[in-house]
mmCIF file of the protein (N, C-alpha, C, O) and its ligand, coordinates in Angstrom:
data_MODEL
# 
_entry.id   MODEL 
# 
loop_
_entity.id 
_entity.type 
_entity.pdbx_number_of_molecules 
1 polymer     1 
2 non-polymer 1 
# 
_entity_poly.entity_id                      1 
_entity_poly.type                           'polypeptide(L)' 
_entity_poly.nstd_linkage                   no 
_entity_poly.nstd_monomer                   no 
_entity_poly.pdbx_seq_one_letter_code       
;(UNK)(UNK)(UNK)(UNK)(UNK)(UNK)(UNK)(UNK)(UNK)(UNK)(UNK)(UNK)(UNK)(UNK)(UNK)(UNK)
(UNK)(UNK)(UNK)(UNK)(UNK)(UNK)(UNK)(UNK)(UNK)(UNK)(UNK)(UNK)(UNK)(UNK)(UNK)(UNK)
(UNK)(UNK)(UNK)(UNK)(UNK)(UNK)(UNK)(UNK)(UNK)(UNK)(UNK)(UNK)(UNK)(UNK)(UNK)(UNK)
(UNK)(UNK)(UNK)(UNK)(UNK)(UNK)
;
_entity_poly.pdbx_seq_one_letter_code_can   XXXXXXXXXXXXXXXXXXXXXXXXXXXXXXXXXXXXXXXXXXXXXXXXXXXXXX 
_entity_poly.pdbx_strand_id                 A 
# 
loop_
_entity_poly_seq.entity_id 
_entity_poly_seq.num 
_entity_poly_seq.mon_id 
_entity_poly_seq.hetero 
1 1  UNK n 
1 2  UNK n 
1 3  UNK n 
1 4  UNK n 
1 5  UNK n 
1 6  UNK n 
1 7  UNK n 
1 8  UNK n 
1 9  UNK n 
1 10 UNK n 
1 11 UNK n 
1 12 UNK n 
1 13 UNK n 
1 14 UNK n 
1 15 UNK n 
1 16 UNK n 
1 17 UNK n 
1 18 UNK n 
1 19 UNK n 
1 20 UNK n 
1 21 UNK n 
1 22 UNK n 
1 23 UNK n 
1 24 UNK n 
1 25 UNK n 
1 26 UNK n 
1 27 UNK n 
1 28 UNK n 
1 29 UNK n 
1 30 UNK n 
1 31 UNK n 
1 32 UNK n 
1 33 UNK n 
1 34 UNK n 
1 35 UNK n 
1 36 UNK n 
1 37 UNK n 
1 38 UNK n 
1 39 UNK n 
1 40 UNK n 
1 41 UNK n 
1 42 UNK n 
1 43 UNK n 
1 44 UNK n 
1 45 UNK n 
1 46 UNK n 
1 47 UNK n 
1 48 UNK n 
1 49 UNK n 
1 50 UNK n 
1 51 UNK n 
1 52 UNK n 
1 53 UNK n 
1 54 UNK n 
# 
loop_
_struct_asym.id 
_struct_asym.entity_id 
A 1 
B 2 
# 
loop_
_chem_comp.id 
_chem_comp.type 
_chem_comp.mon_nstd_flag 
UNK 'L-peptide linking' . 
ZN  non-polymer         . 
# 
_pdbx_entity_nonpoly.entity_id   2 
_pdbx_entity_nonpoly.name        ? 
_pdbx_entity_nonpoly.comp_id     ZN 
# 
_pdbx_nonpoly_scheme.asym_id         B 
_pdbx_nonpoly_scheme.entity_id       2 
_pdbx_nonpoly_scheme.mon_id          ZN 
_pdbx_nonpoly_scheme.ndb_seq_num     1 
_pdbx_nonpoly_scheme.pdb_seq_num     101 
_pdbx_nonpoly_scheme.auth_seq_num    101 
_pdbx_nonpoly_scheme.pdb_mon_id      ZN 
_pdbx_nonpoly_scheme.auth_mon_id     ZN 
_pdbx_nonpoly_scheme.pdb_strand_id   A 
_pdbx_nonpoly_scheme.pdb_ins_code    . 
# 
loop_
_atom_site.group_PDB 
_atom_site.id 
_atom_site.type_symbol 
_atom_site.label_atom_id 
_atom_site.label_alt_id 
_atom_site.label_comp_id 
_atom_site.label_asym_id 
_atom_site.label_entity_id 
_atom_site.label_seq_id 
_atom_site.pdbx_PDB_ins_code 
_atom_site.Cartn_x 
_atom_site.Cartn_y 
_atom_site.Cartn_z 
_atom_site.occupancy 
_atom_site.B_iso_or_equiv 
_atom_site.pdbx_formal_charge 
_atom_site.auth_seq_id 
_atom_site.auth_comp_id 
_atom_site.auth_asym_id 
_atom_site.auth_atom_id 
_atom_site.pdbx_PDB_model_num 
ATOM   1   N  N  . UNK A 1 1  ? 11.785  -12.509 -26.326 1.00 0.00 ? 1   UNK A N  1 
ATOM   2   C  CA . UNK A 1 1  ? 12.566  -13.118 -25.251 1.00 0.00 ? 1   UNK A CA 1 
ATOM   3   C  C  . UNK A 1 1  ? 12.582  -12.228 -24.011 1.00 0.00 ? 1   UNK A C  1 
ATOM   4   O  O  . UNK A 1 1  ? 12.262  -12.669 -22.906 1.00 0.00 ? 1   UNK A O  1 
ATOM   5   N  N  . UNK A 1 2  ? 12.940  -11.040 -24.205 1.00 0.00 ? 2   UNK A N  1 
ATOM   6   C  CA . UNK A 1 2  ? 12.749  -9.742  -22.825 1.00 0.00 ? 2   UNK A CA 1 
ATOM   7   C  C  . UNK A 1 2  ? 11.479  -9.898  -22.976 1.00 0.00 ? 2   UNK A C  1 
ATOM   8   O  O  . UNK A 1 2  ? 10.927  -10.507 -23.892 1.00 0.00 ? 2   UNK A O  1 
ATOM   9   N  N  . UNK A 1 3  ? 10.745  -9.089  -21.654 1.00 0.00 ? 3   UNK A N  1 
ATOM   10  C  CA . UNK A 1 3  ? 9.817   -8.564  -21.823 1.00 0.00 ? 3   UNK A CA 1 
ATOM   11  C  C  . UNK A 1 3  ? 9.080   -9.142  -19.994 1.00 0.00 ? 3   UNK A C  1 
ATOM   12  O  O  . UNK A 1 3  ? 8.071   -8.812  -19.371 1.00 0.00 ? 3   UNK A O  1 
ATOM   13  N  N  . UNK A 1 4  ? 9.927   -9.856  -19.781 1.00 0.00 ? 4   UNK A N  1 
ATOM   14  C  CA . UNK A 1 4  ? 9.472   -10.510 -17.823 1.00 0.00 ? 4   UNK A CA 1 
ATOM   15  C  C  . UNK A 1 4  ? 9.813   -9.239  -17.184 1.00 0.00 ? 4   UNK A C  1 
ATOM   16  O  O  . UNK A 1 4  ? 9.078   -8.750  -16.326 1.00 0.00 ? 4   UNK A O  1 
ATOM   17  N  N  . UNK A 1 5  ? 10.890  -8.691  -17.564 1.00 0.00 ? 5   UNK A N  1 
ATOM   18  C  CA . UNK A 1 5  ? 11.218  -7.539  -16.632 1.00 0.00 ? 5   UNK A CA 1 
ATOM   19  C  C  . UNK A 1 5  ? 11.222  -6.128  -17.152 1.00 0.00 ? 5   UNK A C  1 
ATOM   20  O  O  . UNK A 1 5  ? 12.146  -5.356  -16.893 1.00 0.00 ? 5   UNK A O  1 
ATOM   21  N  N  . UNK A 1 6  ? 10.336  -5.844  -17.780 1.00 0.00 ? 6   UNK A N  1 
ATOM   22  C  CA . UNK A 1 6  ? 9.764   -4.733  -18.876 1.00 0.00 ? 6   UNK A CA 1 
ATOM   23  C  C  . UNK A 1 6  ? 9.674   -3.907  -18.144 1.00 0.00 ? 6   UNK A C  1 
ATOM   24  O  O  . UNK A 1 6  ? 10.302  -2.865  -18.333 1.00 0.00 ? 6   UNK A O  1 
ATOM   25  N  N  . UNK A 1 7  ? 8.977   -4.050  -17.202 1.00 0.00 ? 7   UNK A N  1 
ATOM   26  C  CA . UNK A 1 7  ? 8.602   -2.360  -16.314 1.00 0.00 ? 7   UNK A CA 1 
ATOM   27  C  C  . UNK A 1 7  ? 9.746   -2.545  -15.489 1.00 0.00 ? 7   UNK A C  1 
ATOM   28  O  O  . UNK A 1 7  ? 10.299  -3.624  -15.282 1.00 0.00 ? 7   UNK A O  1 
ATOM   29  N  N  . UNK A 1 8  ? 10.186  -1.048  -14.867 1.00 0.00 ? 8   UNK A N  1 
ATOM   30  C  CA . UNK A 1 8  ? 11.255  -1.522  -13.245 1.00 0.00 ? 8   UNK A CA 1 
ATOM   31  C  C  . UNK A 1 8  ? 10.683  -0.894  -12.652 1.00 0.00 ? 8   UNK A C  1 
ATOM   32  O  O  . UNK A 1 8  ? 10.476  0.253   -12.258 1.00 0.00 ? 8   UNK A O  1 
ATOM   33  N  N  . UNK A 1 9  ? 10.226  -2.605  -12.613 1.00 0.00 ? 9   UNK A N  1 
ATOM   34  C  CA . UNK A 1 9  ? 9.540   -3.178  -10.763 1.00 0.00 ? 9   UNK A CA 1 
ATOM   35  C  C  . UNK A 1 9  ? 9.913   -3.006  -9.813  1.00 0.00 ? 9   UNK A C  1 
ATOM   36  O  O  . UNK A 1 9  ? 10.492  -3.869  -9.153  1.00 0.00 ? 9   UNK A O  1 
ATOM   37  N  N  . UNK A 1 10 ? 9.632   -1.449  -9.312  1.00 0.00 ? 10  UNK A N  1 
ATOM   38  C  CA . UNK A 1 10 ? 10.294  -1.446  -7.692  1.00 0.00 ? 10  UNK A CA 1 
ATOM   39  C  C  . UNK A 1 10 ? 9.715   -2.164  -6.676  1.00 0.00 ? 10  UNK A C  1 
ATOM   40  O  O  . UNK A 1 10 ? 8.609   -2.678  -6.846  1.00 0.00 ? 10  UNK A O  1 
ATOM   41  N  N  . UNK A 1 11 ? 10.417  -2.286  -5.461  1.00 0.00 ? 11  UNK A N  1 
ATOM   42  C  CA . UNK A 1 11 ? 9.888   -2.879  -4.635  1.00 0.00 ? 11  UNK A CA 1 
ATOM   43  C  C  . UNK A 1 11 ? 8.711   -2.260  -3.623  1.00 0.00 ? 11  UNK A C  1 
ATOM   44  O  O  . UNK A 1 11 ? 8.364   -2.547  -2.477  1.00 0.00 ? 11  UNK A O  1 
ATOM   45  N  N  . UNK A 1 12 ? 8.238   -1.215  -4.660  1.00 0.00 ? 12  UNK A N  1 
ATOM   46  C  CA . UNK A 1 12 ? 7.236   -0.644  -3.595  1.00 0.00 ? 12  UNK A CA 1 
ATOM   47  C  C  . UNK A 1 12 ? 5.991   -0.680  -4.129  1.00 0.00 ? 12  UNK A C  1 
ATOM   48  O  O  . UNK A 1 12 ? 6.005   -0.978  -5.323  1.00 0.00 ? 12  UNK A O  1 
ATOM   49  N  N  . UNK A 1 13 ? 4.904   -0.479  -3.658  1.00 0.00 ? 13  UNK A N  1 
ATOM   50  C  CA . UNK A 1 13 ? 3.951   -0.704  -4.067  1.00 0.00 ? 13  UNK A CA 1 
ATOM   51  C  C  . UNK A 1 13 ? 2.776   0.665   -2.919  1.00 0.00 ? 13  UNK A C  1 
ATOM   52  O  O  . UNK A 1 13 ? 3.207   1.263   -1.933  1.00 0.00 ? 13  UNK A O  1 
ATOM   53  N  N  . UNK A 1 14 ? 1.298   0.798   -3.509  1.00 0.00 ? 14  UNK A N  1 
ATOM   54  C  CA . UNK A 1 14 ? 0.544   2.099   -3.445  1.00 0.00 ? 14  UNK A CA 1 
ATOM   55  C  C  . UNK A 1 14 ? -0.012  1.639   -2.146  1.00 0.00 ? 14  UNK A C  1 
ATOM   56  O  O  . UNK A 1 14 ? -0.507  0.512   -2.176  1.00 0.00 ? 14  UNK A O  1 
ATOM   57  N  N  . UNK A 1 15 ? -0.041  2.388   -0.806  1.00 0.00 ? 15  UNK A N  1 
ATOM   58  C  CA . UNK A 1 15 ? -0.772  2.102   0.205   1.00 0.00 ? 15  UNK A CA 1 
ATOM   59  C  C  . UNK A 1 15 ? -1.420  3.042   0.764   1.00 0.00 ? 15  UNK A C  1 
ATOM   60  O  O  . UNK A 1 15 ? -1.515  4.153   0.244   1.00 0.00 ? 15  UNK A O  1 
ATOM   61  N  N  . UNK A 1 16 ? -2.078  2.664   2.156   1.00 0.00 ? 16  UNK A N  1 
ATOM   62  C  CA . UNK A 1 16 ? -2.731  4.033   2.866   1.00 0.00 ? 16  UNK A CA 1 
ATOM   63  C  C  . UNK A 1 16 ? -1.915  4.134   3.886   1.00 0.00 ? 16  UNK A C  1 
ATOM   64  O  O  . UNK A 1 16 ? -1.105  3.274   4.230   1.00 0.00 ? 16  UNK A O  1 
ATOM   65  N  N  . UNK A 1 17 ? -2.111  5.249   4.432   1.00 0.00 ? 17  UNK A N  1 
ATOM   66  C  CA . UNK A 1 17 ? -1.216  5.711   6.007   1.00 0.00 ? 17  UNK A CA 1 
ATOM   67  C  C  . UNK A 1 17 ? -2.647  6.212   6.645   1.00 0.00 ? 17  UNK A C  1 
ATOM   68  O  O  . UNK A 1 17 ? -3.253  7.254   6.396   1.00 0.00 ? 17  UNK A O  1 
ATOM   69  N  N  . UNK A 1 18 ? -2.976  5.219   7.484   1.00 0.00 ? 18  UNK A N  1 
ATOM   70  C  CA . UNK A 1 18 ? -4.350  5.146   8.670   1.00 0.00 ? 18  UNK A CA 1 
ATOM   71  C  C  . UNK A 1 18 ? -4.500  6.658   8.645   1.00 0.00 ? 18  UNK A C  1 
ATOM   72  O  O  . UNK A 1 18 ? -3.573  7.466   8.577   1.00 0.00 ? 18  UNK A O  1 
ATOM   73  N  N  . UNK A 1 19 ? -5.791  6.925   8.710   1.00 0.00 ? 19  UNK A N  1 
ATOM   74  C  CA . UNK A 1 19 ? -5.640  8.689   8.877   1.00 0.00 ? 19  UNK A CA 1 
ATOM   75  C  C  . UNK A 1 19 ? -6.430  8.551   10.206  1.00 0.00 ? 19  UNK A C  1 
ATOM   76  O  O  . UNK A 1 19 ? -6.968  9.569   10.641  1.00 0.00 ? 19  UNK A O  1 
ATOM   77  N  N  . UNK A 1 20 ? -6.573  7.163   11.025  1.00 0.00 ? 20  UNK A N  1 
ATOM   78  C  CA . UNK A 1 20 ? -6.725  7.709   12.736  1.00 0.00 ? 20  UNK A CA 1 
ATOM   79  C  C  . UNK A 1 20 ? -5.437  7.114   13.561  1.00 0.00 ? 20  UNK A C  1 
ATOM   80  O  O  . UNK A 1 20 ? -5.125  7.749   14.569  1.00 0.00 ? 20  UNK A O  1 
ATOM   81  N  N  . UNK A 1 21 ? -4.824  6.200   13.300  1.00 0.00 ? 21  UNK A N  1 
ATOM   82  C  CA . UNK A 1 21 ? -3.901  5.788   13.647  1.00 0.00 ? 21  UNK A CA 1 
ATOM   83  C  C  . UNK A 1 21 ? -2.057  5.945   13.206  1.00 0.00 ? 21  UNK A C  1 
ATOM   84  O  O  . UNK A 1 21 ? -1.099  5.890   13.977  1.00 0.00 ? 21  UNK A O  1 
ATOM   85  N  N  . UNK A 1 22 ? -2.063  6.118   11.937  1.00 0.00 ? 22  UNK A N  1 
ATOM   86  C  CA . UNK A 1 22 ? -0.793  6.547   10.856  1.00 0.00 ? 22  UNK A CA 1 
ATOM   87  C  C  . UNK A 1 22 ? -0.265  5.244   10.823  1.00 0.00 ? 22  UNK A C  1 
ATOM   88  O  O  . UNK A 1 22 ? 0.953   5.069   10.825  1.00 0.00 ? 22  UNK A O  1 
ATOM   89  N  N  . UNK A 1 23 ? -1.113  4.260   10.791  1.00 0.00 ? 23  UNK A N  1 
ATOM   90  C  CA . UNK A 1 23 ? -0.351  3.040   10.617  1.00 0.00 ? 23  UNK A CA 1 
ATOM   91  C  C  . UNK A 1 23 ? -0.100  2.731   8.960   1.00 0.00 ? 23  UNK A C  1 
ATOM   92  O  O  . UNK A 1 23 ? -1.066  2.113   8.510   1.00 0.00 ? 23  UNK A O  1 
ATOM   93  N  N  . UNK A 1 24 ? 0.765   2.953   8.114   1.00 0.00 ? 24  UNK A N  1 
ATOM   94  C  CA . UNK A 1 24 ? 1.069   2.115   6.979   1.00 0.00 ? 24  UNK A CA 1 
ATOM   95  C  C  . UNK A 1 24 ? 0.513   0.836   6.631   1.00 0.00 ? 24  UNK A C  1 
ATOM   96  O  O  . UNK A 1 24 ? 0.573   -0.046  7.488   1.00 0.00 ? 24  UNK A O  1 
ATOM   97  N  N  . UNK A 1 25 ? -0.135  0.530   5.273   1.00 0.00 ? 25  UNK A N  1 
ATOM   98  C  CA . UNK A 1 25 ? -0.613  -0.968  4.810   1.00 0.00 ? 25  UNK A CA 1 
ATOM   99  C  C  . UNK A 1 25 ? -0.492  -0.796  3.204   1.00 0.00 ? 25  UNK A C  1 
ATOM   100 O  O  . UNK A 1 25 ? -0.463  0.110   2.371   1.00 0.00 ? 25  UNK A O  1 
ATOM   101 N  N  . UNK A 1 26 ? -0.457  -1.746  3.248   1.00 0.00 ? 26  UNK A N  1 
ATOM   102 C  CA . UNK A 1 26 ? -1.038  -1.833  1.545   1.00 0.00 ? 26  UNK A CA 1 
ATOM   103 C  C  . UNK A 1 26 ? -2.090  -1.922  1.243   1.00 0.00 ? 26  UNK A C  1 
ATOM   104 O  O  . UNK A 1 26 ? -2.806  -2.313  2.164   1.00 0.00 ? 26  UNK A O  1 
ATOM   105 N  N  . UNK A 1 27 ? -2.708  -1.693  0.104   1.00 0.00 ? 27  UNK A N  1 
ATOM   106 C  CA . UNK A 1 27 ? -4.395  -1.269  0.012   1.00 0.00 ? 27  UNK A CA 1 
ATOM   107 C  C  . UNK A 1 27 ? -4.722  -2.498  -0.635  1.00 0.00 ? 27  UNK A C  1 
ATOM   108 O  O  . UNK A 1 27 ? -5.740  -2.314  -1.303  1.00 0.00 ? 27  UNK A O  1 
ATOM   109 N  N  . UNK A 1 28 ? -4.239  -3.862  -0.747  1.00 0.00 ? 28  UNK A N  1 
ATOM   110 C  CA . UNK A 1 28 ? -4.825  -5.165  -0.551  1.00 0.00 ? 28  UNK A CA 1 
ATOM   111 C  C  . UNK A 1 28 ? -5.311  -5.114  0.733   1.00 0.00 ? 28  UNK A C  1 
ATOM   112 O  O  . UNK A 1 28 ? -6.028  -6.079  0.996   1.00 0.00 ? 28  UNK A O  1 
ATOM   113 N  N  . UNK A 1 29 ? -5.146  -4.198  1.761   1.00 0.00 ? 29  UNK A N  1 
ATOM   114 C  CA . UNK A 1 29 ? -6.139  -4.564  2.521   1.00 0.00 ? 29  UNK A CA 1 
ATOM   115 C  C  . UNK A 1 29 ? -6.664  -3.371  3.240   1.00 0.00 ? 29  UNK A C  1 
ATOM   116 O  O  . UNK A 1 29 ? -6.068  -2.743  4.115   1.00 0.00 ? 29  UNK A O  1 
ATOM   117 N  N  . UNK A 1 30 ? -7.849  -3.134  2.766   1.00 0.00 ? 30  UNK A N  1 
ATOM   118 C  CA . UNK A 1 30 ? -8.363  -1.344  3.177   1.00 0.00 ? 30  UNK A CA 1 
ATOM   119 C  C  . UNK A 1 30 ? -8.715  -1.529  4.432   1.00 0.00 ? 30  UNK A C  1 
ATOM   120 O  O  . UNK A 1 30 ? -9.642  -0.740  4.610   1.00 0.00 ? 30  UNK A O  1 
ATOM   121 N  N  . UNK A 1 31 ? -8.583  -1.914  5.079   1.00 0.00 ? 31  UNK A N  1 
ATOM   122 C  CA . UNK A 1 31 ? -8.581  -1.940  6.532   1.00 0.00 ? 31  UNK A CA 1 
ATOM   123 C  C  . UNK A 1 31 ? -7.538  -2.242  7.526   1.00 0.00 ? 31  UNK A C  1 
ATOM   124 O  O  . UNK A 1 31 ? -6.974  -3.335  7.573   1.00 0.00 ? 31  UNK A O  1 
ATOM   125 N  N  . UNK A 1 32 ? -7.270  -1.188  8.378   1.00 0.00 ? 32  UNK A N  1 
ATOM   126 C  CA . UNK A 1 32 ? -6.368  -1.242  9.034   1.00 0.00 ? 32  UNK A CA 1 
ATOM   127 C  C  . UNK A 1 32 ? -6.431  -1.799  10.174  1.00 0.00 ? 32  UNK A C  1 
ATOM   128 O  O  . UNK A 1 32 ? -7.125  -1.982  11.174  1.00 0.00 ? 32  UNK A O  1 
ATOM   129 N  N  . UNK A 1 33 ? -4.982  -2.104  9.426   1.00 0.00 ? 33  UNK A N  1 
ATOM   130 C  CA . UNK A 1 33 ? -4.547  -3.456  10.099  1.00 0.00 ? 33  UNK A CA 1 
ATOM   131 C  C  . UNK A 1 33 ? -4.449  -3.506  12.097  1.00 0.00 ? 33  UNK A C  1 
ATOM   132 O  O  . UNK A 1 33 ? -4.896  -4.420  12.790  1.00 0.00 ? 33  UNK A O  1 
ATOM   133 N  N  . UNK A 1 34 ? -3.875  -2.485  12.507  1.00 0.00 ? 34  UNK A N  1 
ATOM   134 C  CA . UNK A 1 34 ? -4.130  -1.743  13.885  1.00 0.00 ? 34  UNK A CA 1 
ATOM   135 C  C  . UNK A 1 34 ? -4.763  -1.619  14.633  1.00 0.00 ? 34  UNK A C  1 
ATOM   136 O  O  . UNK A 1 34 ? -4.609  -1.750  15.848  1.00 0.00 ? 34  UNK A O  1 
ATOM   137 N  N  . UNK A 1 35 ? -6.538  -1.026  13.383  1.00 0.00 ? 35  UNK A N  1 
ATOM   138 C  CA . UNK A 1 35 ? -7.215  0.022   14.486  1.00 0.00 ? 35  UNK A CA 1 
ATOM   139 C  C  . UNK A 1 35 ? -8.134  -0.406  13.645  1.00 0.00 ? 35  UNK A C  1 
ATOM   140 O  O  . UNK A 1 35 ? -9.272  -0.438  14.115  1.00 0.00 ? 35  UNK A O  1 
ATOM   141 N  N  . UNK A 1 36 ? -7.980  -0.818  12.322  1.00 0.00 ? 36  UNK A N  1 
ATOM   142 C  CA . UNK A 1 36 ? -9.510  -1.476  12.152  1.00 0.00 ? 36  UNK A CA 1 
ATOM   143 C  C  . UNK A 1 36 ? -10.265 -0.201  11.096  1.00 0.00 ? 36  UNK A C  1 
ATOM   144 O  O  . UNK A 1 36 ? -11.184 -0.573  10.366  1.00 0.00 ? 36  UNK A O  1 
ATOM   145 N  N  . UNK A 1 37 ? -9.954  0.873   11.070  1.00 0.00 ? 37  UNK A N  1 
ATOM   146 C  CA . UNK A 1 37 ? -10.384 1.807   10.578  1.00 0.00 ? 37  UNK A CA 1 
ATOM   147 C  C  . UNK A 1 37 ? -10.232 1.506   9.098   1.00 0.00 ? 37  UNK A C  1 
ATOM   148 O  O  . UNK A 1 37 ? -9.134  1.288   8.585   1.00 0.00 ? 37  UNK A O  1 
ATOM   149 N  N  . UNK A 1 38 ? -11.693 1.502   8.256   1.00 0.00 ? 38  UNK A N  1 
ATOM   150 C  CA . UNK A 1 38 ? -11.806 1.459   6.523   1.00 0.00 ? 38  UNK A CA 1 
ATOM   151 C  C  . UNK A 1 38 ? -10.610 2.243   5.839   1.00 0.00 ? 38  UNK A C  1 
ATOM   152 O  O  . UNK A 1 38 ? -10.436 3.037   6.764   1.00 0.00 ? 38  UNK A O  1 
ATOM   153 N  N  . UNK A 1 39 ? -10.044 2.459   5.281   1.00 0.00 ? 39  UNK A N  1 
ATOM   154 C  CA . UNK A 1 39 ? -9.474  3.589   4.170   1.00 0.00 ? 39  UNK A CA 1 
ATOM   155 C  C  . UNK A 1 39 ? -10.344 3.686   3.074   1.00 0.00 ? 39  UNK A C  1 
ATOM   156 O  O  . UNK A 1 39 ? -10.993 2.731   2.647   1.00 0.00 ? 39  UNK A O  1 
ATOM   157 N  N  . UNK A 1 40 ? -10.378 5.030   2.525   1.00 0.00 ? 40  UNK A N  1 
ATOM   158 C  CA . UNK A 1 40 ? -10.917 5.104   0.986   1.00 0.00 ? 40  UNK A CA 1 
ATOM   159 C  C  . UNK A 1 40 ? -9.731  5.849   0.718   1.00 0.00 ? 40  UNK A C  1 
ATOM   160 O  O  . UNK A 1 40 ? -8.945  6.331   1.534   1.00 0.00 ? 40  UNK A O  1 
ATOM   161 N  N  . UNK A 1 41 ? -9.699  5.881   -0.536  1.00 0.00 ? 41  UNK A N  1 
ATOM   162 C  CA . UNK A 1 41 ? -8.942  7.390   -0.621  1.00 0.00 ? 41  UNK A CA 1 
ATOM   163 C  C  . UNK A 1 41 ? -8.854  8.347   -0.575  1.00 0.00 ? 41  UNK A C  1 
ATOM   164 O  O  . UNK A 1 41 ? -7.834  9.003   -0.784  1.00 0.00 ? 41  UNK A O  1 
ATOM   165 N  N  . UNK A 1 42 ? -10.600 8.974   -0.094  1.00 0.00 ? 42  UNK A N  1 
ATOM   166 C  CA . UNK A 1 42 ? -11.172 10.239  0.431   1.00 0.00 ? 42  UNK A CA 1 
ATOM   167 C  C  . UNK A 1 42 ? -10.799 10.718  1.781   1.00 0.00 ? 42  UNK A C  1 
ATOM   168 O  O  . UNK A 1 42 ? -10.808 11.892  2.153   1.00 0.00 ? 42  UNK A O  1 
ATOM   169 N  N  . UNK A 1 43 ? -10.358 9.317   2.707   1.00 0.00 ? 43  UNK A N  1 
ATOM   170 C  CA . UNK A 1 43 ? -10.087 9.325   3.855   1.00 0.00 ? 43  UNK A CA 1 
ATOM   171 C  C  . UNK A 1 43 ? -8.581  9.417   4.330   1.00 0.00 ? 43  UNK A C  1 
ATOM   172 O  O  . UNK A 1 43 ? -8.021  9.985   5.268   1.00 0.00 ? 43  UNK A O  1 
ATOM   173 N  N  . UNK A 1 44 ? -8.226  8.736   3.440   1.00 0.00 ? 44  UNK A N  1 
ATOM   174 C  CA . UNK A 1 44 ? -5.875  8.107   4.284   1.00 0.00 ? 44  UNK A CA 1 
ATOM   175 C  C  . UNK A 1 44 ? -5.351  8.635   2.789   1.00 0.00 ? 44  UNK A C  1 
ATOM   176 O  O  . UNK A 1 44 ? -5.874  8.665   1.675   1.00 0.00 ? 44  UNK A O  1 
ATOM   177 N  N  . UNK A 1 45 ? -4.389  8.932   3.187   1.00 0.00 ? 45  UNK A N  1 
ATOM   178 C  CA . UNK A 1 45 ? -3.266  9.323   2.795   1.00 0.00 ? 45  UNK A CA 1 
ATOM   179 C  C  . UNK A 1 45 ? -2.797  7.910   1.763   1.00 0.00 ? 45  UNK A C  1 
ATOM   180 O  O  . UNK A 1 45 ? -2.974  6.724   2.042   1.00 0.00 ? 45  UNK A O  1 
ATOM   181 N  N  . UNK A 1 46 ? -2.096  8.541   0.395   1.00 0.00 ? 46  UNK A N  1 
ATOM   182 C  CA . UNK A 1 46 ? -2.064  7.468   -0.246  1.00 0.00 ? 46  UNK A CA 1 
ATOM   183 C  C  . UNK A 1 46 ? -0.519  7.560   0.021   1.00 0.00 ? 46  UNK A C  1 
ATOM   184 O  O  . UNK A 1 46 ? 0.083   8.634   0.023   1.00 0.00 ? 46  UNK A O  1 
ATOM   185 N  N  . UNK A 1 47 ? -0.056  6.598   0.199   1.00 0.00 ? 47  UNK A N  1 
ATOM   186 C  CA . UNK A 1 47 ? 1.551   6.733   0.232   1.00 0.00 ? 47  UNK A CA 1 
ATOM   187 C  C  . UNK A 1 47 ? 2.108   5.617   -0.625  1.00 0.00 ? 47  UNK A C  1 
ATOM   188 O  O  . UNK A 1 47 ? 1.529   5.164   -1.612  1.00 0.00 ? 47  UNK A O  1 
ATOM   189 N  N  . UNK A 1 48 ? 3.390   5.174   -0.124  1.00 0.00 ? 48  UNK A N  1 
ATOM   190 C  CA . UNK A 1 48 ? 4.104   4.264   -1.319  1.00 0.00 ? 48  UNK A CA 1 
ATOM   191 C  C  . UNK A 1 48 ? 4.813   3.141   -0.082  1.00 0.00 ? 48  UNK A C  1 
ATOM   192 O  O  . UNK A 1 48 ? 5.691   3.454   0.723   1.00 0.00 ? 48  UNK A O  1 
ATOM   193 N  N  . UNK A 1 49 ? 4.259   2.007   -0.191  1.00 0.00 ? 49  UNK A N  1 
ATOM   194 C  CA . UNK A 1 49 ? 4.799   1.529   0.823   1.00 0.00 ? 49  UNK A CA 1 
ATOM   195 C  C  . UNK A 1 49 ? 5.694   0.676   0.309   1.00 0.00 ? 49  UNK A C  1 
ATOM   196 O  O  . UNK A 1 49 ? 5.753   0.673   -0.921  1.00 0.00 ? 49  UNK A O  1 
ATOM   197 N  N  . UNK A 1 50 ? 6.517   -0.159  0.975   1.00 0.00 ? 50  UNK A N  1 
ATOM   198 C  CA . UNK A 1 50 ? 7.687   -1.337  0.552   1.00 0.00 ? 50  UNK A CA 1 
ATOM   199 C  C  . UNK A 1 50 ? 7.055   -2.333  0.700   1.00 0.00 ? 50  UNK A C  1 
ATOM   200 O  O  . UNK A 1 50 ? 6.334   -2.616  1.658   1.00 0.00 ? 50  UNK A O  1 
ATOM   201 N  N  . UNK A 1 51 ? 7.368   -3.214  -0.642  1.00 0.00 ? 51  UNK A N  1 
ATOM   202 C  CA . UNK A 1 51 ? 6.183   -4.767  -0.912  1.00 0.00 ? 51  UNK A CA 1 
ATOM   203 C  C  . UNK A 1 51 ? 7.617   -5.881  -0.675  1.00 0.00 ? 51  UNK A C  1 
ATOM   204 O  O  . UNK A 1 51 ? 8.738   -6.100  -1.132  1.00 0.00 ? 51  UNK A O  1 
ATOM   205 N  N  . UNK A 1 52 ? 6.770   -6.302  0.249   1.00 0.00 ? 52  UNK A N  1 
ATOM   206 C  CA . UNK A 1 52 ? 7.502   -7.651  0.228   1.00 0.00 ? 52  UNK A CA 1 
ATOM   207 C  C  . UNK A 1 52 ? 7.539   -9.182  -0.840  1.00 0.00 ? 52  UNK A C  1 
ATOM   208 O  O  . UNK A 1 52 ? 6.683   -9.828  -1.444  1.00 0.00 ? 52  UNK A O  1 
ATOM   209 N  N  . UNK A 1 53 ? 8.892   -9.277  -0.666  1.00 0.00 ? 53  UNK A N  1 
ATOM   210 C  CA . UNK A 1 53 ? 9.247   -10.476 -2.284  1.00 0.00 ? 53  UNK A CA 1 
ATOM   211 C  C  . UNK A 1 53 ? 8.470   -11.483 -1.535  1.00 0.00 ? 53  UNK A C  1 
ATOM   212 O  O  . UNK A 1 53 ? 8.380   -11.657 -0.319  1.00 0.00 ? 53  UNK A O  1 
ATOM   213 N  N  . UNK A 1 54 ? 7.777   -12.285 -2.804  1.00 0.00 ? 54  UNK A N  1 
ATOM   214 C  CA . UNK A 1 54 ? 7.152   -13.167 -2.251  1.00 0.00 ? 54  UNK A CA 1 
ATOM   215 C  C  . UNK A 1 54 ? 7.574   -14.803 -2.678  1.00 0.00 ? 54  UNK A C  1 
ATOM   216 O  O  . UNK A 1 54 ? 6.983   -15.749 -2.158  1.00 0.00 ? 54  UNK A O  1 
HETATM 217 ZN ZN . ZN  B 2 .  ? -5.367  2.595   11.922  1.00 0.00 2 101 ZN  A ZN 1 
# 
């Protein structure tokens, strides 16, 4: 019967922080959103961004 809310699901989720711009995204989309610049993870900063409820 449990088991929907098994993990606690924060509301954040794994992103990049632009490493030419410092713009924050989520890494559903490796390209920033801003400036257009790819992320890898060789490149931006992995940070923890806030996911929006959908
Ligand atoms: Zn950028």
């Amino acid at each position: 019967m449990s088991g929907l809310y098994d993990r606690t699901d924060a509301s954040t989720a794994e992103g990049y922080k632009c490493a030419k711009c410092g713009a924050a995204f989520t890494m559903e989309e490796p390209n920033c959103p801003v400036c257009g610049f790819a992320c890898t993870p060789d490149t931006c900063q992995i940070i923890a961004v806030s996911k929006e409820g959908f």
